[in-house]
N, C-alpha and C positions, 0 to 999 in steps of 0.2 A: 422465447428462449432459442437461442441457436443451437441447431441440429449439427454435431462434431460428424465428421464419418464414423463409423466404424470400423473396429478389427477386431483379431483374435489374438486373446495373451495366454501364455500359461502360467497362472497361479503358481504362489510358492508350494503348494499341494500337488501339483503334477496336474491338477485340472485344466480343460480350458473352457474358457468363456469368453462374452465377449466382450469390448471395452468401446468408451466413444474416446478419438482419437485429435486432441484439439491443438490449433496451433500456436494459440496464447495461453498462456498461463496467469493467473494470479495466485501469490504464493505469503499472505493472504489476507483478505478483510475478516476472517472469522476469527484468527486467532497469529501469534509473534511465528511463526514459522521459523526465522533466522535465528531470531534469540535462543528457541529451545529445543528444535526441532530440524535444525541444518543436517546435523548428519543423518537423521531419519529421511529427509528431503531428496539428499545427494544418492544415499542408499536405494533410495524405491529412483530415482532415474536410471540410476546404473542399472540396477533389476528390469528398468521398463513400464514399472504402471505400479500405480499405488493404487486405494480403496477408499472411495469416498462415501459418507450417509449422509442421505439427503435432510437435512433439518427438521420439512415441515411433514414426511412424512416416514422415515426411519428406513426407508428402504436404502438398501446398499449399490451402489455402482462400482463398475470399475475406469480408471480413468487410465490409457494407454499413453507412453511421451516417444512413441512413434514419430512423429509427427510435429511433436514442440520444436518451435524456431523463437519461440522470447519468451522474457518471463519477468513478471513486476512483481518484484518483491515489496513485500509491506512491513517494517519494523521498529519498533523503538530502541530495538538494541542490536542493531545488526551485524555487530565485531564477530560472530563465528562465522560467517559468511567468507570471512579475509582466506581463512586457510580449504575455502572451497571454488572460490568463483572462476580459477584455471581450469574445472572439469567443465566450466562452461563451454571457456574458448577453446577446448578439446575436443568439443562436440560441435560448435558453432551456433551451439546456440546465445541469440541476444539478451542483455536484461538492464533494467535501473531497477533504481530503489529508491521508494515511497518514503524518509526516512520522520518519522514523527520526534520533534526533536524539543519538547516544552520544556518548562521548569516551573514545576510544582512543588519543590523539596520543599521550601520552607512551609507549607501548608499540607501536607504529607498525604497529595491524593494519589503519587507515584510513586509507591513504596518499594514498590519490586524494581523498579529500573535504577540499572547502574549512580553514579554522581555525575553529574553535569556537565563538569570539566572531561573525566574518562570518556560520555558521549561524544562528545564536542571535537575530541582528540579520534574516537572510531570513526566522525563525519570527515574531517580532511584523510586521513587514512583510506578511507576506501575511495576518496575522488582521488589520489595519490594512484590506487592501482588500477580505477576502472574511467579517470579522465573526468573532465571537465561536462560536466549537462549530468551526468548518470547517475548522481545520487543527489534528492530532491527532498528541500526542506521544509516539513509541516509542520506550524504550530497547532495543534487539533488536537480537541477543541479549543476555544477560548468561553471558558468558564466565569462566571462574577458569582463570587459568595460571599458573605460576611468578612470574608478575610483579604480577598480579592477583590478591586476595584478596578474601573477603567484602566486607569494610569498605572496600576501596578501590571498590568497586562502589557500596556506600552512598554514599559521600563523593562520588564523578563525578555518580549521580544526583541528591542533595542540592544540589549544586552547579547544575547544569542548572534540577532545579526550584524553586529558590531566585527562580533569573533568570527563568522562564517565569511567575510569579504574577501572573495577572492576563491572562495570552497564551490560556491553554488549561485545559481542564474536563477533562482526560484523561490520564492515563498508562498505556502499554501497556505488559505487557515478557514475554519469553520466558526461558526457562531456555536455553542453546543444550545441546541435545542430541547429541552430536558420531558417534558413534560408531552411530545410525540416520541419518545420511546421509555416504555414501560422499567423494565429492566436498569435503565440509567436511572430513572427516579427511584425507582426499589432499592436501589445499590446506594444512592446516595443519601436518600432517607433513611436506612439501614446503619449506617455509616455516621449518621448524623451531621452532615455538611448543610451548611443553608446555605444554599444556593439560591439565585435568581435569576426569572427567563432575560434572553436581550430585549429591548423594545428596536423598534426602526429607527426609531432618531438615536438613540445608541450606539445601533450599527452603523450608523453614516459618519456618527460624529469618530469611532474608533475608523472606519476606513479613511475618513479625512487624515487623522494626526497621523496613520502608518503610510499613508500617499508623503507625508510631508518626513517620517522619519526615512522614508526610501530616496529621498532626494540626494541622500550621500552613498547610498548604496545601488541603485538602481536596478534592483532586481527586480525582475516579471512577478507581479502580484495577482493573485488566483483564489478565489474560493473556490467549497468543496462542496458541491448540492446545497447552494444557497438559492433560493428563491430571489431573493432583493438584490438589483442590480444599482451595483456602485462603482458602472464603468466610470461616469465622470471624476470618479480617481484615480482612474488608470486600474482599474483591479476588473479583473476578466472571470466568466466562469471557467473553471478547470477541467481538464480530461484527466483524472488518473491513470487510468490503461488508456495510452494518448497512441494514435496512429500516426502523427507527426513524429513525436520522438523515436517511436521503431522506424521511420523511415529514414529518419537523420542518421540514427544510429546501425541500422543495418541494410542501410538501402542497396547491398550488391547480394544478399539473400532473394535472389527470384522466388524461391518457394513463396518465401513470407509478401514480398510482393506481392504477388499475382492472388494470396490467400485476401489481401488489403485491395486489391483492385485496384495498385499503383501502375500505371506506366513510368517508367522512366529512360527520356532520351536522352542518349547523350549529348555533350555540344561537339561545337567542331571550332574550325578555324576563328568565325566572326561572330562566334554566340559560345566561349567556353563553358559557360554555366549549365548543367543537366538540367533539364524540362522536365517538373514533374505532375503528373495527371494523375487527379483520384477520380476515379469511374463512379464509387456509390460509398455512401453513407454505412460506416461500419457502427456508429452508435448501438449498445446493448437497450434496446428497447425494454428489457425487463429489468432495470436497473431504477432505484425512486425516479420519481420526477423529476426533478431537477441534478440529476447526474449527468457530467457527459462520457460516460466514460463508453471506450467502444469492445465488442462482444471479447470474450475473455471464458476461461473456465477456474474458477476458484477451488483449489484443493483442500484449502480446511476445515475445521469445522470446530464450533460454537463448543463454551464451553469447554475450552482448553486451554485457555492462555494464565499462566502463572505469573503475570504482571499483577494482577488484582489490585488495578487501580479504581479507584472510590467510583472513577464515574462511565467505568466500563458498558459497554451496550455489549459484548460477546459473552460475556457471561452471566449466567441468570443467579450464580452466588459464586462464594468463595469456596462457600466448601465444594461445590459441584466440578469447579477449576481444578480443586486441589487433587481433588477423585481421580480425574482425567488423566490428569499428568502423571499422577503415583500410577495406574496402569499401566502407560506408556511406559515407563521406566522396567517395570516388571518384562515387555516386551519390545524394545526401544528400535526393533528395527523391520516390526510387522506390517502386514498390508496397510494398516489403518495407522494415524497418528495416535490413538489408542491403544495400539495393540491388538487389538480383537481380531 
């Protein structure tokens, strides 16, 4: 786990204590941060440090944004983001967005997210205001259940990237792997969805026909902590929290540089192009196995997200979600996404 520096904040209590001060952000794999928790988000920046509990053992931290120069946002419904992302460029700090973009309506394992067309319409929307690469499209997972077939998973994604042409340079997608996390089989057996695992010739044969539906679309194709490499279809493993994209995108941030171990020269007369050199491997080593994503600090936490979709892995139930978030609201602009 990467050791953030430290500092000193002062709590909304007058106290002080002390915080670790990180320069990336993820905002978040544990739970919608954009969709329901933006102005609680924007609130604890402006304040300076929010309150984070650690999952596996309830102890509390504090996380200082002293120090944040980007932040990857992770969301299914990122439209309140719109009327926040200028306190970004007021600050200077960098950011894209993760943005998970499936369609499950007619199977109703997305019950909480907006309709399809309304996403679809917030995905060009925000490349509208944050440009071209900054908002990145995942279909995740890709599920097969009794109702779901191969081909209808083609046809949802076909459909989506048919509309997205010209929005986004990226498609992400995951196998959903049900039965190595607990929680997603709980939720779905709960739920009562028959679902079924992928096999490898399934995955090869769905990466073939999306290699062959990308042929009109030509977007960079990327799994998301897959094991099985299906580069001979042009499909690469992924970086979520990717140090390439913070450099493209904020490459005249020396802070964040030099935090990434970038040099970058400039050109000159007979070589215009800047020269750019990574010194060392920022990979998060305590990320699964097969992630690439590089060191980062995640501000959410489990157990919060009011999406409550069927085959959720952040939430251990519904009502545990629903808990969460009725708190939050009681105190919607407290140290904690909770409130507490």
């Amino acid at each position: 786990m990467t050791q953030w520096q430290k500092t000193q904040i002062q709590r909304d209590n007058g106290m002080m204590t002390e915080a670790q001060a990180p320069v990336i952000i993820s905002a978040s794999r544990s739970t919608d941060i954009p969709a329901f928790y933006a102005d609680w988000f924007f609130h604890r920046l402006k304040v300076g440090y929010s309150a984070w509990t650690n999952p596996f053992n309830g102890v509390r931290s504090f996380v200082s944004y002293e120090k944040c120069r980007f932040i990857v946002f992770w969301s299914k419904n990122p439209k309140p983001l719109l009327e926040h992302l200028d306190k970004l460029k007021e600050r200077n700090i960098g950011c894209y967005i993760q943005y998970t973009l499936n369609d499950y309506e007619k199977e109703g394992l997305e019950k909480g997210v907006p309709p399809l067309e309304q996403r679809i319409d917030t995905f060009k929307r925000l490349v509208d205001k944050l440009g071209q690469g900054r908002v990145i499209w995942r279909f995740d997972p890709l599920i097969l259940t009794d109702q779901i077939g191969m081909d209808d998973l083609l046809r949802k994604v076909e459909n989506i990237g048919d509309q997205l042409k010209g929005y986004t340079e990226k498609l992400v997608f995951s196998y959903a792997d049900i039965t190595l996390y607990k929680k997603v089989k709980a939720n779905l057996e709960k739920s009562h969805v028959n679902y079924a695992e992928w096999t490898t010739a399934q995955m090869e044969e769905f990466a073939q026909k999306l290699s062959e539906l990308n042929q009109k679309w030509h977007y960079q194709l990327a799994t998301c902590g897959e094991k099985i490499d299906i580069e001979q279809y042009g499909i690469q493993h992924n970086r979520c929290v990717d140090d390439d994209l913070m450099i493209r995108f904020a490459h005249h941030d020396k802070a964040l540089m030099e935090f990434l171990g970038v040099e970058i020269t400039e050109g000159d007369l007979f070589n215009p192009k800047p020269s750019i050199i990574k010194h060392r491997d920022n990979r998060d080593k305590g990320q699964r196995q097969f992630c690439g994503c590089m060191v980062s600090k995640d501000i959410g936490e489990y157990n919060t997200c009011p999406h409550l979709c069927e085959y959720c892995y952040a939430n251990a139930s519904k009502e545990k979600a629903h808990e969460s978030y009725n708190k939050h609201k009681m105190n919607p602009l407290g140290e904690t996404i909770t409130g507490k």
